[in-house]
C-alpha positions as CSV (number, residue, x, y, z in Angstrom):
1,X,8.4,111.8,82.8
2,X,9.3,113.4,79.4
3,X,6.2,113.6,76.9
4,X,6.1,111.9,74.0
5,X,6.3,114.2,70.9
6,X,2.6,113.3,68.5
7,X,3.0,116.1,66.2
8,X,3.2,114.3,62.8
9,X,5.2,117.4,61.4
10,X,7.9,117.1,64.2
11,X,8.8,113.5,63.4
12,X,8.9,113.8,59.7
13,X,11.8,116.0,59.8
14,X,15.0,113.9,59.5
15,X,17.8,115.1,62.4
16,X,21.1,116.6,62.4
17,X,24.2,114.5,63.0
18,X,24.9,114.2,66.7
19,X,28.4,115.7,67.3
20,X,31.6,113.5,68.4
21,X,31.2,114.1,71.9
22,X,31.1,111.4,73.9
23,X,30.1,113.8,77.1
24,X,26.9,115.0,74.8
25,X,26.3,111.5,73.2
26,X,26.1,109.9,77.1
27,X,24.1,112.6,78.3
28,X,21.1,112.2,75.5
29,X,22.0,108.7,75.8
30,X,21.1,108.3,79.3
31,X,17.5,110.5,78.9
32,X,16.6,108.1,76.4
33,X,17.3,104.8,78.2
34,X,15.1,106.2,80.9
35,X,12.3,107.6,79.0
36,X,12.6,104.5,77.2
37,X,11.9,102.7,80.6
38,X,9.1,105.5,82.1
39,X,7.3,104.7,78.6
40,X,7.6,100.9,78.7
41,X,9.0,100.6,74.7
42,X,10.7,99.0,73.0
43,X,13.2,102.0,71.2
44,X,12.6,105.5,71.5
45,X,14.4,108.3,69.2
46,X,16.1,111.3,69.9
47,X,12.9,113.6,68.0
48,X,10.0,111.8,70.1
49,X,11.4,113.3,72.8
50,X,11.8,116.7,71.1
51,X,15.8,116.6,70.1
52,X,16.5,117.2,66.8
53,X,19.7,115.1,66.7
54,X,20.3,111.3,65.4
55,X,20.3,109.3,68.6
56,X,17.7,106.6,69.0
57,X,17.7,103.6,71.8
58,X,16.9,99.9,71.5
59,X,16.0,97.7,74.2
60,X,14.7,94.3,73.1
61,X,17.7,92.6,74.5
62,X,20.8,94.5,76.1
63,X,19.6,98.5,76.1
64,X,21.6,99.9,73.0
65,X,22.5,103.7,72.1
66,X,22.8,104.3,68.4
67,X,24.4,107.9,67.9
68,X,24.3,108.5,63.9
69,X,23.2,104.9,62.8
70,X,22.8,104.8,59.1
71,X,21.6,101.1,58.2
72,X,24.4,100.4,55.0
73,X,22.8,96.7,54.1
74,X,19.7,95.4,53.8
75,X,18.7,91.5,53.2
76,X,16.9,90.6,50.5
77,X,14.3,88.4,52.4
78,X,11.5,90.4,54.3
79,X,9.2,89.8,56.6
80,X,5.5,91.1,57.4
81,X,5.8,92.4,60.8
82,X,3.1,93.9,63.5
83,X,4.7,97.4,64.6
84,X,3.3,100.2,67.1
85,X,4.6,103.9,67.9
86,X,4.9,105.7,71.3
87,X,4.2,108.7,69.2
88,X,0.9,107.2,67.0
89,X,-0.7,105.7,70.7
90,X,-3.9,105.1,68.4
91,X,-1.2,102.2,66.9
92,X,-0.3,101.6,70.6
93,X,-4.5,99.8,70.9
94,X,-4.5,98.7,67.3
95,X,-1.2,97.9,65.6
96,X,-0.5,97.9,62.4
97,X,1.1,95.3,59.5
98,X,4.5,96.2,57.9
99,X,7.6,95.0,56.0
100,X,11.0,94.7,57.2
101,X,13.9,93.4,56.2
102,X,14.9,90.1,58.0
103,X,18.7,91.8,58.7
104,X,20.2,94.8,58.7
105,X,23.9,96.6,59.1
106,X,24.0,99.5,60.4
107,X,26.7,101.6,61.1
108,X,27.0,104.1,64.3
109,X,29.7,106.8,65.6
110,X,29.8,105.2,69.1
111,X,29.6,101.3,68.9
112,X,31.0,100.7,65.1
113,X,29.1,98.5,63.4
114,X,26.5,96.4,64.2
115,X,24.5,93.4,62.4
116,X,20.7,93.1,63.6
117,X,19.0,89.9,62.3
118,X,17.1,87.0,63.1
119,X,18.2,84.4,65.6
120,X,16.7,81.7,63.2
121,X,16.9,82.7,59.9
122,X,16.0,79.8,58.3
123,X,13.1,78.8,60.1
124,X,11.7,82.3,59.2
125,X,8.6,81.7,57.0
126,X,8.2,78.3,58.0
127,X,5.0,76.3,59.2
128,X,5.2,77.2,63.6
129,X,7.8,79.5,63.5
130,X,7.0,82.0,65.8
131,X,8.0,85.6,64.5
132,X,7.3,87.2,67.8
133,X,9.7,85.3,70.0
134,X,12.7,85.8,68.0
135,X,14.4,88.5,70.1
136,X,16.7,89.2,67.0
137,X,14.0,89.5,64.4
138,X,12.6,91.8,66.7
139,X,15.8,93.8,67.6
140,X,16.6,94.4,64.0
141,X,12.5,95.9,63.1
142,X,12.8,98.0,66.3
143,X,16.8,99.3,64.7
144,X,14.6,99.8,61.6
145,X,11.8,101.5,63.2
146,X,13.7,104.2,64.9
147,X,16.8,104.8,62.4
148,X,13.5,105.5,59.9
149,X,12.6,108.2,62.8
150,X,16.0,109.6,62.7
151,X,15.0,110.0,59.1
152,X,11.7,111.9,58.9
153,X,10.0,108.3,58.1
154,X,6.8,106.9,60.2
155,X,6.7,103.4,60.0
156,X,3.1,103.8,58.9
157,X,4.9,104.6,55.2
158,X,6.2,101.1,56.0
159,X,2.7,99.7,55.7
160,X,2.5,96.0,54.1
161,X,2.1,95.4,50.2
162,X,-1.0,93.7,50.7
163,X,-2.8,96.2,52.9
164,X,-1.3,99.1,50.0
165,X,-3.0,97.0,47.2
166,X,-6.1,96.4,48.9
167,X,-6.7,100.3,49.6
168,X,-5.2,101.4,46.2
169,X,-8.2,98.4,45.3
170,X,-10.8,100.2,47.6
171,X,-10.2,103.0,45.8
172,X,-10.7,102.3,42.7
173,X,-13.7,100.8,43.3
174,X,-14.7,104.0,45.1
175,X,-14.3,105.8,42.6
176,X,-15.7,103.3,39.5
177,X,-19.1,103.7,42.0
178,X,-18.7,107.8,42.1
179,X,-18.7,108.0,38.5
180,X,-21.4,105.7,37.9
């Protein structure tokens, strides 16, 4: 089994285009779908496994290879979502709050391009609605999640408004009781 890359450094560097070929794109491919599988996640990119080009993998329903995805529209509507990283495992025991947009495009080199989104849309936000066990919802924030690896992003810089506005709150107070 492959290690998971943790050095903060090495994931914040966005990646180099994989080339057009399909014998390279199947072979990183592959190693991804199976440490995807050793790992037990949910997506895995191309740098958590120490390659430095843009290939990640999704498998919340049918296992998907992205080679260059670059997401070209986002929805409007977001939604505050509970994410964890194979590369944070701190996140792994306590996840942490973010926000995601409710659909995205994105466009790849292999499969064209591809609409990730809710399977209810409009029952999102609603009294019961279970975020969790919409398999698109949670498709598209795992697309999100690793094309935002293939870019040098954590998805701890994806941290919910409210959570930023109570620390950037915190800290004023900390520092109104320093200068006092």
């Amino acid at each position: 089994m492959t290690k998971i890359v943790q050095d903060v450094s090495k994931l914040r560097t966005p990646l180099t285009e994989l080339p057009k070929n399909k014998a390279e794109q199947d072979v990183l491919g592959a190693a991804l779908l199976t440490q995807l599988k050793n790992h037990k996640g949910l997506g895995l990119s191309a740098n958590q496994i120490g390659v430095n080009k843009r290939v990640c993998v999704i498998g919340v329903k049918d296992p998907l290879v992205l080679v260059n995805p670059r997401i070209v529209k986002r929805s409007e509507e977001a939604v505050q979502y509970i994410e964890s990283c194979l590369s944070l495992p701190k996140t792994m025991r306590k996840p942490k709050n973010t926000v995601r947009s409710v659909s995205v495009t994105v466009e790849t080199d292999n499969l064209g391009t591809i609409e990730f989104g809710a399977d209810e849309p409009d029952k999102i936000g609603t009294e019961g609605h279970n975020y969790f066990g919409d398999e698109g919802l949670l498709e598209c924030v795992v697309a999100q999640h690793e094309i935002d690896h293939l870019n040098g992003i954590l998805f701890l810089q994806r941290a919910s408004r409210l959570k930023l506005e109570r620390a950037q709150k915190a800290r004023v107070k900390e520092k109104k009781k320093r200068d006092q």
